[in-house]
N, C-alpha and C positions, 0 to 999 in steps of 0.2 A: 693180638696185642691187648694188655692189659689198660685199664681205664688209668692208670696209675703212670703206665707209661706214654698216652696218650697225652696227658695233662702236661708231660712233662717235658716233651716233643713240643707242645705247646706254648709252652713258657720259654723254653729257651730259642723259640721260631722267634717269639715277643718279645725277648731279650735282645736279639740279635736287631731285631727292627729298631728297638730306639737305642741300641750304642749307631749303629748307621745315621740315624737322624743327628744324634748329637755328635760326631763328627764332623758333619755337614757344615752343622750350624755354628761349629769353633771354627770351620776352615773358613769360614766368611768373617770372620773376629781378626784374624791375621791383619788386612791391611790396619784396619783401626788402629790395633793396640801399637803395631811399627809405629804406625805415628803419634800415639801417646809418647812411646819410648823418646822419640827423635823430641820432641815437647819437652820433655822431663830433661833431658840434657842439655839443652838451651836454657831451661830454667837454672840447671847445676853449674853453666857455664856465666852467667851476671855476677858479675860483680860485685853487687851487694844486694843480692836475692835474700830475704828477709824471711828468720824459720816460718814465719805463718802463712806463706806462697807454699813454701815447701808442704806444711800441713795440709792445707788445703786440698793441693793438686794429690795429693798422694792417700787423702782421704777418700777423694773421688774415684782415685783409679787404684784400690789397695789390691788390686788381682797381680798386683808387680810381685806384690810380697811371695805369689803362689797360688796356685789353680784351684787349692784346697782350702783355703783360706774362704770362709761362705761371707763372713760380717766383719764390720769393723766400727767399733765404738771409738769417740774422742774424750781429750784427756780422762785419764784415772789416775788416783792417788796409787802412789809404790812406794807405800812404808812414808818412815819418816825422814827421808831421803828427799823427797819430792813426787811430781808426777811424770807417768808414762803420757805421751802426744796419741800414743791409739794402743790400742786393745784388740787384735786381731784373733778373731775364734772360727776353730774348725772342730767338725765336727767328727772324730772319728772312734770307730768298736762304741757306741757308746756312750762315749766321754767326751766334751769339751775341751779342749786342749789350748790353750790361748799363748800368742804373742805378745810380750810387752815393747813397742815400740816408743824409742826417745831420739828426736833429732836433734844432732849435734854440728854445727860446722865450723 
């Protein structure tokens, strides 16, 4: 066996070890985030839940938006329209790709 394929047996032995670990460590994320969810809809069910609860809570837990989603920044200017409530960026090939979110109720 070549040194080239050794490396490479290697790497993908190491590959395999931490997608295992981070499975792991999402499967223990489950209960939390249920009960963020259950949280978030009791917030969505008041009756006069005022947008900057909504901001807030949703700032903190912007993983709702998607798994890939790594940041999330607060308000930004969008044009001369007004502003976006968050700015959600992931990172992917490369590229930056951003969410503009605006809450509305």
């Amino acid at each position: 066996m070549s040194v080239y394929e050794k490396l490479s047996n290697q790497i993908a032995s190491l590959q395999s070890e931490i997608n295992k670990g981070r499975l792991s460590q999402q499967k223990n994320l489950i209960p939390l985030m249920e009960a963020k969810i259950k949280e978030f809809e009791k917030l969505l069910k008041k009756k006069k839940v005022k947008e900057k609860e909504l901001q807030k809570f949703l700032y903190k837990q912007y993983w709702m938006f998607g798994s890939h989603y790594k940041s999330i920044h607060k308000e930004k200017l969008a044009g001369m329209k007004g502003r976006n409530d968050f700015l959600a960026k992931r990172f992917t090939y490369f590229l930056y790709l951003c969410l503009c979110i605006s809450i509305a109720k």
